[in-house]
C-alpha positions in Angstrom: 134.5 -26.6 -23.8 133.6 -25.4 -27.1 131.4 -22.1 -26.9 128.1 -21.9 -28.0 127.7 -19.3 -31.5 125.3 -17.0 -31.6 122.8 -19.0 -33.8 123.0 -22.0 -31.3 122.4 -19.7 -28.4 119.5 -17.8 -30.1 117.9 -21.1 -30.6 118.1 -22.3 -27.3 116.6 -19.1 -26.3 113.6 -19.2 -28.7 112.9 -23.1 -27.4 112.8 -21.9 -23.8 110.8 -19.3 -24.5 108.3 -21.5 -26.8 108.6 -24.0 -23.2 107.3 -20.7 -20.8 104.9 -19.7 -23.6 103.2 -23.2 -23.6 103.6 -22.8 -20.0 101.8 -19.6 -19.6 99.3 -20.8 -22.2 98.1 -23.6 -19.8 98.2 -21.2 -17.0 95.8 -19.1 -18.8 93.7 -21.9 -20.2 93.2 -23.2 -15.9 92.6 -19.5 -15.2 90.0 -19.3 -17.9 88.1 -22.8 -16.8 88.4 -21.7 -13.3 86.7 -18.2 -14.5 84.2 -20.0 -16.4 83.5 -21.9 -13.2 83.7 -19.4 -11.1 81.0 -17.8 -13.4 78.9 -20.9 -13.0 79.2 -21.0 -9.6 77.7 -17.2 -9.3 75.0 -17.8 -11.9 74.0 -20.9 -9.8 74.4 -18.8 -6.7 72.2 -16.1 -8.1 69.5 -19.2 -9.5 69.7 -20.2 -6.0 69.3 -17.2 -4.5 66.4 -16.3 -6.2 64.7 -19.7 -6.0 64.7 -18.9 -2.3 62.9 -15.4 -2.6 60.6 -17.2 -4.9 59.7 -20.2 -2.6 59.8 -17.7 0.7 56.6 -16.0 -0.7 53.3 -16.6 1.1 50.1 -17.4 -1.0 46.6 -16.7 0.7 44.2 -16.8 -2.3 41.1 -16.0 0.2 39.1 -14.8 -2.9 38.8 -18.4 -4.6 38.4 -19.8 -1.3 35.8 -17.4 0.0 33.6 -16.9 -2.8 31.5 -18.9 -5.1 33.2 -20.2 -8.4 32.5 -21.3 -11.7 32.2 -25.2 -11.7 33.0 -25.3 -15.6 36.8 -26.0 -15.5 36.8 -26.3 -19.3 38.3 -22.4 -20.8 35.8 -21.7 -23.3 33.9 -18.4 -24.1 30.9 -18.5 -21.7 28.1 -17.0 -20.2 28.9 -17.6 -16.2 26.4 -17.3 -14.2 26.2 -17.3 -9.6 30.2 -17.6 -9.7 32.4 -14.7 -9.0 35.7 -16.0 -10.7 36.4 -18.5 -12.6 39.8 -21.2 -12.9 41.9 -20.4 -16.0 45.6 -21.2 -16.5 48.0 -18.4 -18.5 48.8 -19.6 -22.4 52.6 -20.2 -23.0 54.6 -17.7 -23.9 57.3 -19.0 -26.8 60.0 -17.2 -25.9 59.6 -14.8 -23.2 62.3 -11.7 -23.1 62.3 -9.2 -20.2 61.7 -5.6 -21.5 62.1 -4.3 -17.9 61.0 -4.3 -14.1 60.3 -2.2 -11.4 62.3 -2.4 -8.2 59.7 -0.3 -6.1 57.5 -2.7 -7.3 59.5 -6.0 -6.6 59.9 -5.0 -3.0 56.0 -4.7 -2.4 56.9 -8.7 -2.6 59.9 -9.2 -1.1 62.1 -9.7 -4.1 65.5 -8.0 -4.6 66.7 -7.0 -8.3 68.9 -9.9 -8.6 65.4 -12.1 -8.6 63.8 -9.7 -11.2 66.8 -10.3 -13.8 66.6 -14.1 -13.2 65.4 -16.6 -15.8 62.5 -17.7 -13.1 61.4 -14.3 -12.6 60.9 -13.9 -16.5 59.5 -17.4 -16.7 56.7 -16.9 -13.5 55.8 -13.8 -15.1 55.1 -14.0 -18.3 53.3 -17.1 -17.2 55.0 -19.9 -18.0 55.5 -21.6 -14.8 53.7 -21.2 -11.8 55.0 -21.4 -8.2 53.5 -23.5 -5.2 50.4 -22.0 -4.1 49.1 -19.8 -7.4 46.0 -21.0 -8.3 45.1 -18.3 -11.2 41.9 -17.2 -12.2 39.8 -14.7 -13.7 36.7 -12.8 -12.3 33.5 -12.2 -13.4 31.6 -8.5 -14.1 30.0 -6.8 -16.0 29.8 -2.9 -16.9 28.4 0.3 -18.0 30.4 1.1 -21.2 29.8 4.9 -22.7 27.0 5.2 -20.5 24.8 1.6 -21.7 25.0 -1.5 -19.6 27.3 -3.9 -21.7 26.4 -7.2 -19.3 29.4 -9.5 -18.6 32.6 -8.3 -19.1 34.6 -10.4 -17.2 38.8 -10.7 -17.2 39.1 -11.2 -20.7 42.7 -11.3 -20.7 43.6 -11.0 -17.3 45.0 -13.4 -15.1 45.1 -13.4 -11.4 48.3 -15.8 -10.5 46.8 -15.5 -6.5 47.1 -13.4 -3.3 50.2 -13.0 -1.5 51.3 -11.5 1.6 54.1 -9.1 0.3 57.0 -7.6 2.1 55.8 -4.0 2.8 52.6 -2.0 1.8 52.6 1.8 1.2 50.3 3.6 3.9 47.2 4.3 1.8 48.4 2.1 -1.2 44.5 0.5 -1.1 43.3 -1.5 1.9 45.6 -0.9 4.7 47.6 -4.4 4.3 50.6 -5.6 2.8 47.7 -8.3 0.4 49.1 -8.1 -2.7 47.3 -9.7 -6.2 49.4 -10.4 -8.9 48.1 -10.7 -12.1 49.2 -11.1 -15.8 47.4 -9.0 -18.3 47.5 -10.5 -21.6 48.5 -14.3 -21.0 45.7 -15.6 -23.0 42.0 -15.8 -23.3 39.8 -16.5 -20.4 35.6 -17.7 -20.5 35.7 -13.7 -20.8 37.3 -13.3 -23.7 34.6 -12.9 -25.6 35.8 -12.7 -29.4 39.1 -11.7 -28.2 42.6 -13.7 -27.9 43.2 -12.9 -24.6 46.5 -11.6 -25.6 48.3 -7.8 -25.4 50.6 -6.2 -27.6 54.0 -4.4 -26.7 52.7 -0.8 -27.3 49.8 -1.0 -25.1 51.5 -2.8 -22.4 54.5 -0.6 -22.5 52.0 2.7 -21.8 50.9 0.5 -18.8 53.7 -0.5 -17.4 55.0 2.5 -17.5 52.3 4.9 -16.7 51.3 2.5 -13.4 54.6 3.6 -12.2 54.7 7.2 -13.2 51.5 7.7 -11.5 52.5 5.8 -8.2 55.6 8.5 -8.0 53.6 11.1 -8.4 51.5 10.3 -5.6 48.6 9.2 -6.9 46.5 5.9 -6.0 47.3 3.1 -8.7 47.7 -0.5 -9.5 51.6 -1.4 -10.1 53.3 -2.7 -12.5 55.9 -5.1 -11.7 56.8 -6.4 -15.0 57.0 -6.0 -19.0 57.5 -9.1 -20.6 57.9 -10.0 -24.2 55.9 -13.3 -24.9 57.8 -14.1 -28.4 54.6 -14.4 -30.4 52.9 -12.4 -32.9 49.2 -11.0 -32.7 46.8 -9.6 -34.9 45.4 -6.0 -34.3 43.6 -3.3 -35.8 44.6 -0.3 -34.1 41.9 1.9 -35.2 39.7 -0.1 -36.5 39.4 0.7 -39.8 40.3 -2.8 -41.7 44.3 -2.5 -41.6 45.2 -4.9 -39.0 48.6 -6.1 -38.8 51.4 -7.8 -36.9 52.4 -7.0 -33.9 54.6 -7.9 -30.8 53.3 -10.0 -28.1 53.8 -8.3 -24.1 53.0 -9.4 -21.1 52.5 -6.6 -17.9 52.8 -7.7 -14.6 50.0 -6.3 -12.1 50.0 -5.6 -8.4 47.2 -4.1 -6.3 45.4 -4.6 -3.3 42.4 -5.9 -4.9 41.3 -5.6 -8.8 37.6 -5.8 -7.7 35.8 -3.0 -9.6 31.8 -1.5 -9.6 31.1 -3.8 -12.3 32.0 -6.9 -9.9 28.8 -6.4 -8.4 26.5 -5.1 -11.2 27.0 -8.1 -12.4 24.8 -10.0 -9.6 22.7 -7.7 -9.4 21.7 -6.9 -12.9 21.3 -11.6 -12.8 19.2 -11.1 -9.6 22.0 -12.6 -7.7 21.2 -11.0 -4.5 23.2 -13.7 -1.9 26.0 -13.8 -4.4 26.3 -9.7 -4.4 25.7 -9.7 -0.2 28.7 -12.7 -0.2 30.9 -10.2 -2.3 30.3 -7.0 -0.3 30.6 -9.0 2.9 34.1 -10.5 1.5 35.3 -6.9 0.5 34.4 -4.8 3.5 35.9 -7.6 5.6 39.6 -7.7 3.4 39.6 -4.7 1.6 38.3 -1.8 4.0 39.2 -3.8 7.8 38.9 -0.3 9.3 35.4 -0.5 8.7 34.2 -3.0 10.8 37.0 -2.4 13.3 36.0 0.9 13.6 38.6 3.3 12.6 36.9 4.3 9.5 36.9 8.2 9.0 33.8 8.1 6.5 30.9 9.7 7.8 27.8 7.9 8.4 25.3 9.2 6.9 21.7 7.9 6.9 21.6 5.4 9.3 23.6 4.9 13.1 26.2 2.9 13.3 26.3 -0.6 14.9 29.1 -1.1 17.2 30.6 -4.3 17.1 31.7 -6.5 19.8 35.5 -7.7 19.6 34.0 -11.0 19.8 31.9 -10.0 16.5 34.9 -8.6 14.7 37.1 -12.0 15.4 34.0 -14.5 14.3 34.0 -12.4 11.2 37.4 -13.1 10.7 37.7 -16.7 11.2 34.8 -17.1 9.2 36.4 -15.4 6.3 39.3 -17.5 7.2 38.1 -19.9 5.4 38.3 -22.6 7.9 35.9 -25.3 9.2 36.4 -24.7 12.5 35.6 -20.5 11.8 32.9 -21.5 9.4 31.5 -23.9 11.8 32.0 -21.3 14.7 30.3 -18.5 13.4 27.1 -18.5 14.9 26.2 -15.0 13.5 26.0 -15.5 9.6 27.7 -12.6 7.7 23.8 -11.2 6.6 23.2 -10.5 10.4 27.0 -9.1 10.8 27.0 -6.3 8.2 23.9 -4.7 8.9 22.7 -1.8 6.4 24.5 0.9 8.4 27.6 -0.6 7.8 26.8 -1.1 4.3 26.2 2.5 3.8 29.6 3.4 5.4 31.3 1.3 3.2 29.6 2.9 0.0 30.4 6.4 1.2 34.3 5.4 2.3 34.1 4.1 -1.3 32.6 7.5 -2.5 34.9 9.5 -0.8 38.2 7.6 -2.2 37.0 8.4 -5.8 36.4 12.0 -5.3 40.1 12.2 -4.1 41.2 10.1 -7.3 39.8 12.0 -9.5 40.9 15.6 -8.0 44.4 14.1 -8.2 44.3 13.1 -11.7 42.9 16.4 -12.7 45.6 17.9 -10.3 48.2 16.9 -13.2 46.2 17.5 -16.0 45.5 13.4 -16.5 42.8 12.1 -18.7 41.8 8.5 -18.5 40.1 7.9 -21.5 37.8 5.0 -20.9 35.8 6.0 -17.5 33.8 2.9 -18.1 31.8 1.4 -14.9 34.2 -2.1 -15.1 37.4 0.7 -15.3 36.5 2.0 -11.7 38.4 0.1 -9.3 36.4 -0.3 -5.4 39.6 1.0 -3.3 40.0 4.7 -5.3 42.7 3.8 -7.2 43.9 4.1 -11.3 43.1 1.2 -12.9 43.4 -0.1 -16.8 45.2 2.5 -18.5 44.3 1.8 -21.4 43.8 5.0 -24.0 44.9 7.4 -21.4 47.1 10.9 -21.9 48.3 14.0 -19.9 46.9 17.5 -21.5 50.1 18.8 -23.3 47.7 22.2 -23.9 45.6 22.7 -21.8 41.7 21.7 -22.8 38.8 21.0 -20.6 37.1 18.9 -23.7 39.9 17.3 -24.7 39.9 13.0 -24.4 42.4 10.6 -26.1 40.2 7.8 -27.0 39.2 7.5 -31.0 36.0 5.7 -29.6 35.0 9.2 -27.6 35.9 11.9 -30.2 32.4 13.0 -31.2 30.4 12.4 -27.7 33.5 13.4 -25.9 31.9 11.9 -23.1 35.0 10.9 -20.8 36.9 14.4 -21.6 39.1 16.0 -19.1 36.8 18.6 -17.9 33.9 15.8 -17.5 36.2 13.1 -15.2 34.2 14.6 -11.9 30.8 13.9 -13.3 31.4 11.0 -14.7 33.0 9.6 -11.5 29.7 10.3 -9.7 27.4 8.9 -12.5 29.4 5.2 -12.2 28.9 5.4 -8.5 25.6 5.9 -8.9 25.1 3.3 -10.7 27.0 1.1 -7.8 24.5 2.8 -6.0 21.6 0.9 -8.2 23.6 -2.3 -7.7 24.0 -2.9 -3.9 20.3 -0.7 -3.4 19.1 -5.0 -3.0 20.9 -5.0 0.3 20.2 -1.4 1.6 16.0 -1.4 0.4 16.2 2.6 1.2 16.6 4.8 -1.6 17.7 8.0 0.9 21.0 6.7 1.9 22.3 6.3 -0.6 21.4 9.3 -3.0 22.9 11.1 0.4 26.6 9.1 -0.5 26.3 10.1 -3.8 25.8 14.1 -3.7 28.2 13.9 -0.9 30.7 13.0 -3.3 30.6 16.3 -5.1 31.7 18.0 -1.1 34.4 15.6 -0.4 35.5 16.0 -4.7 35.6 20.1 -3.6 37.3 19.3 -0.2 40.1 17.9 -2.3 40.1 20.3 -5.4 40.8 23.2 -2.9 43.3 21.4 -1.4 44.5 20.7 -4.7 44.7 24.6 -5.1 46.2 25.4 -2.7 49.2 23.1 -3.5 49.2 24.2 -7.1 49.1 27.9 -6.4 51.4 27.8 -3.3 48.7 29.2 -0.8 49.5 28.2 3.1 45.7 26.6 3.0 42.6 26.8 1.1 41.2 30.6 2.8 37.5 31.0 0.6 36.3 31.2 -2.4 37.9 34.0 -4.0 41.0 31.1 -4.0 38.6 28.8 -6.2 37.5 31.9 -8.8 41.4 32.9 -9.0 42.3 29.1 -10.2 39.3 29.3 -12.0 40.0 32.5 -14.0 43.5 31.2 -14.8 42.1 28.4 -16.6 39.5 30.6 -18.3 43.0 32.0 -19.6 44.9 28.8 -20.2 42.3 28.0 -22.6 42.4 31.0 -24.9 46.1 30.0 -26.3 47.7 26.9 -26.5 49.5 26.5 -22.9 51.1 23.8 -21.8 49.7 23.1 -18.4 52.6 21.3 -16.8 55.4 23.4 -17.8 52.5 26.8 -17.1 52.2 25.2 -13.1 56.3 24.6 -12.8 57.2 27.9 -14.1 54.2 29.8 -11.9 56.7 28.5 -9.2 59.4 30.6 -10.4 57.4 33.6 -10.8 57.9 36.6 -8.6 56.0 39.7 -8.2 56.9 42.4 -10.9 58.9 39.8 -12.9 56.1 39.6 -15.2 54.8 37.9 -18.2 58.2 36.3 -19.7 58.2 34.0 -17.1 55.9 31.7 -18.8 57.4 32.0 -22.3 58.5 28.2 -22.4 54.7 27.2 -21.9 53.1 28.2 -24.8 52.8 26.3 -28.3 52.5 29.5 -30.2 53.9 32.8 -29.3 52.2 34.7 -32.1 48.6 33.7 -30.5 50.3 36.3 -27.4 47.6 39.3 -28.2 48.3 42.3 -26.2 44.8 41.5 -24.8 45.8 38.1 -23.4 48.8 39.7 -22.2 46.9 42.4 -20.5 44.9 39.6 -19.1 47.3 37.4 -17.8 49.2 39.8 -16.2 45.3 41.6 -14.1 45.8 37.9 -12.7 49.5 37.9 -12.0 48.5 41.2 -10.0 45.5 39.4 -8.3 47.8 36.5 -7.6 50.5 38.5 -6.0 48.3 39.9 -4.0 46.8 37.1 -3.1 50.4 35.6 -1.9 51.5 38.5 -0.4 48.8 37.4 3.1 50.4 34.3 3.4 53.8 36.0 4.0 56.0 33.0 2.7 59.6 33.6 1.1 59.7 33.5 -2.1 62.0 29.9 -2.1 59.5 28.4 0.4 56.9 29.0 -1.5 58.6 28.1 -4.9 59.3 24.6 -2.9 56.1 23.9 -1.8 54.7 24.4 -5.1 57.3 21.9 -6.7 55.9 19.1 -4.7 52.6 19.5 -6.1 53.4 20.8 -9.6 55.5 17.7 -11.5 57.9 18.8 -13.8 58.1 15.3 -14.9 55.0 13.6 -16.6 55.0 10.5 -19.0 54.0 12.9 -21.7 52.0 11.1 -25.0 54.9 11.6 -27.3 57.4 10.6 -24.6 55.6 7.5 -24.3 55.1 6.8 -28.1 58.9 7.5 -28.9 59.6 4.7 -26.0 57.1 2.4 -27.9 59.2 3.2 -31.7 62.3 2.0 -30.5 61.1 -1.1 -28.7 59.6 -2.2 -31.2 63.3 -2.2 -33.1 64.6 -4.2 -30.1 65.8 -0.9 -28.3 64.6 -0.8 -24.7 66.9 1.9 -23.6 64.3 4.8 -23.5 61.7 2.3 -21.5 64.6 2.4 -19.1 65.2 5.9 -19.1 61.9 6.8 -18.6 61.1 4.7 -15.7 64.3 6.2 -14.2 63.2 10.0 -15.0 59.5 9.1 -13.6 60.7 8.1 -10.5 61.5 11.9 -9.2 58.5 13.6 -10.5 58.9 16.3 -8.7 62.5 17.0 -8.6 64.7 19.3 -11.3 67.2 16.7 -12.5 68.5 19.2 -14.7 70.2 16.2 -16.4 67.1 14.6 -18.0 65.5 18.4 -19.0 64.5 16.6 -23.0 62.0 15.0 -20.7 60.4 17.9 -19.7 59.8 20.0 -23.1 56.6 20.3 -24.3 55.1 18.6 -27.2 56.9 18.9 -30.5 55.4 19.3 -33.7 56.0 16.2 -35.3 53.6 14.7 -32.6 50.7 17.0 -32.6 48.0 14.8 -35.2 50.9 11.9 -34.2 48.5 8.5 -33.8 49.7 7.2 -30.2 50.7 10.8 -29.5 47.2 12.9 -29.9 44.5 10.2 -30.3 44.5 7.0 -29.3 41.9 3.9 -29.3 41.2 0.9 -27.2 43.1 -1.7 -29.4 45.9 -3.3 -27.4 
């Protein structure tokens, strides 16, 4: 046998590795089609998964179906009169991107995060399609803007999708019940539009999506925010009104809440003379949104008239009536007006007194200013709602607002939040005085207010300062006198509160050296005066006879270290707008633990910096959005 030479062997080498080469080419090729449909199979898996969360929720849109609506199905800019909402459908979105979600949020209604990053979940809500059972609409009201009845208002670019029954409520999230409203803010124009478009812009939505969360985590009552949506289109705005409008990013935000209804819901009958319309709506709301009412496990006081006891009997008519079917309608032999007699409507109006005087001594807890305190900005069930040109004190400064619109009349100011509060209800007072006829009452509900807003300001105290509980008034002239001295430099009231947590007897005044904007403002007379209070304030903690790590712990769950500062959120807003959501992201992650050190994430908690003191977006800010 002649013997193979080295060339010949080399070549039949080569060919059989060319042979296993093609070989493991095919292999790979299989294993790449069989990834690919393995990867189809999971993103169908996850389509699938999610259609079934989608099509699992339960709509019961008992406001549409219990109230009078607007016959007009047309969606032009209108005048509606004796109708509480009206039909509207969302406007298409071109090409809707998700900016972000949150999972608290989502589970209110039952859907997991898998649902939130699907293609449905961006197309539902940015309203492009609409599941079985929404039926959206828009609701009618009018309001008391800067202190001058503005007559209808309406949802000029909100959209209510419809009611459903969600997966889990929050004890004290609003009424009680896991009722959830979702609506779309900024999905086109409504009959209430006005002159408007109906439409939002990324900046404005971004502070509300993110700020509906912040405050949630920090305790305090608020609509949710479920989504941020880009829409893909451009619109027009004018920021500050002064003739430079430009271009800007279309948005989308996501709402949840219990209910949206607000006082100017029913100033709006009554200021028409709509006097069956407003009893309807006040009948409708007592039933759904405060049930403890008429069941009678309400904790408001009555005050001004007895209350009726109802029968069980009662309370179940009532119920199937609002039901909404025949049969309850039918069966309902006692009409709603002989139902809710005037002593129940009177609890109702204090329960809804008494919830704002809370809201208000918890946004003041944390130094937040709403900015628009406008009658149709006051929600009925106590809780944050439209946060529009909003901001957190960075110094501290009782006359200090965010809104453009309120600079000279400063009107809505932090220090003025209490009394404005009381002045919208009072006005709510004017609108439901039809179904009361007694003046008395109701004046009673409304100076009441100012008790239960002290009840929960000394609590708020005594949280803030670290006290065991509220003792007298000398607690309520010490908190007083350290604002007196807040206000004479430029102190940062968050980082002031967090740091008075670390403070000690005899450690002194350095303590507080991060809080201050300008250390050469430190006089030795301030100094002197800060430190007569430390004295006062040691002595004051000293009776309670807490170590100094319990007390330090108490007072960092109810002094945030954590708050969705101006600048914070107008750095979030630059680099959206360049495509980059990553700080959006971060901050909803850092907002979620208030509360909590997280020495990781300390940027977040550094006062303002320079570059954003006269900062538009970061100082001032104005009702465009």
């Amino acid at each position: 046998m002649k013997p193979l030479n080295n060339e010949s062997a080399s070549e039949s080498c080569n060919e059989r590795d060319d042979t296993c080469n093609k070989q493991n080419d095919t292999c790979n090729k299989q294993d790449d089609t069989c990834n690919q449909q393995d990867d189809t199979c999971n993103e169908q898996d996850d389509k699938y998964d999610a259609f079934l969360e989608f099509d699992s929720l339960v709509f019961d849109n008992k406001f549409i179906r219990d109230l009078p609506g607007d016959p007009e199905i047309v969606n032009f800019r209108r005048q509606v009169k004796s109708a509480c909402f009206s039909r509207v459908k969302p406007k298409k979105a071109a090409n809707p991107e998700l900016v972000a979600y949150s999972k608290e949020a989502a589970l209110l209604l039952g859907l997991s995060e898998k649902s939130c990053r699907s293609t449905l979940f961006t197309d539902v809500f940015s309203g492009n399609r609409l599941l079985s059972g929404m039926e959206p609409y828009a609701t009618c009201y009018g309001g008391h803007q800067f202190g001058n009845w503005a007559g209808q208002l309406g949802d000029g670019r909100a959209i209510n999708l419809g009611e459903i029954i969600g997966n889990s409520a929050k004890k004290g999230s609003g009424n009680g019940t896991n009722r959830w409203v979702i609506q779309l803010k900024g999905a086109g124009p409504t009959p209430y539009s006005r002159n408007a478009d109906g439409l939002a812009v990324l900046r404005s939505s971004l502070r509300e999506f993110l700020c509906s969360e912040a405050m949630h985590h920090l305790g305090i009552p608020t609509t949710r925010a479920l989504s941020l949506i880009l829409t893909g289109d451009t619109v027009i705005r004018d920021m500050f009104y002064d003739g430079h409008p430009k271009e800007e990013q279309g948005a989308v935000v996501c709402r949840l809440a219990p209910s949206f209804t607000r006082f100017g819901n029913f100033e709006i009958h009554a200021s028409r003379g709509e006097t069956e319309i407003l009893r309807k709506l006040v009948d409708y709301t007592i039933m759904v949104d405060f049930p403890e009412i008429v069941s009678g496990r309400s904790d408001s006081p009555e005050i001004g008239a007895e209350r009726r006891d109802f029968s069980e009997s009662e309370v179940d008519a009532s119920r199937e009536y609002f039901s909404g079917t025949d049969a309850g309608r039918k069966g309902f032999t006692n009409t709603p007006k002989s139902l809710y007699t005037k002593a129940l409507y009177i609890e109702w109006f204090n329960d809804v007194c008494r919830r704002t005087a809370d809201l208000i001594a918890q946004w003041m807890g944390v130094g937040f200013v709403h900015g628009v305190m406008n009658t149709d900005n006051m929600s009925i069930l106590g809780l944050t709602i439209d946060y529009g040109p909003y901001g957190w004190l960075d110094n501290y400064d009782p006359d200090w607002t965010p809104n453009t619109t309120d600079a000279q009349g400063r009107r809505y100011r932090f220090g003025n939040q209490m009394n404005i509060a009381q002045w919208n209800l009072a006005q709510l007072a004017n609108a439901i005085y039809p179904l009361i006829g007694e003046v008395e009452p109701l004046e009673k509900a409304i100076y009441a207010y100012s008790s239960w807003f002290e009840k929960s300001w000394q609590k708020m105290v005594a949280a803030k300062l670290g006290f065991k509980k509220y003792e007298s008034s000398d607690d309520m002239a010490l908190f007083r006198d350290l604002f007196g001295i807040l206000s004479l430099v430029e102190t940062d009231m968050t980082i002031f509160f967090r740091k008075l947590g670390d403070y000690q007897p005899g450690s002194g005044f350095s303590t507080f050296m991060d809080a201050y904007y300008a250390p050469e403002q430190l006089t030795a007379d301030y100094k002197d005066r800060l430190e007569h209070w430390l004295a006062s304030y040691a002595g004051r903690i000293s009776r309670d006879d807490l170590e100094h790590d319990e007390r330090r712990r108490r007072m960092n769950c109810a002094n945030p270290k954590y708050v969705l500062r101006n600048y914070l959120a107008q750095m979030a807003i630059d680099k959206a707008e360049g495509g980059d959501f990553s700080m959006v992201h971060k901050l909803l992650e850092v907002l979620r633990n208030p509360f909590s050190e997280q020495p990781e994430n300390e940027i977040f908690a550094v006062k303002r910096p320079e570059w954003a003191r006269h900062r538009p977006g970061c100082s001032m800010l104005s009702c465009s959005s």
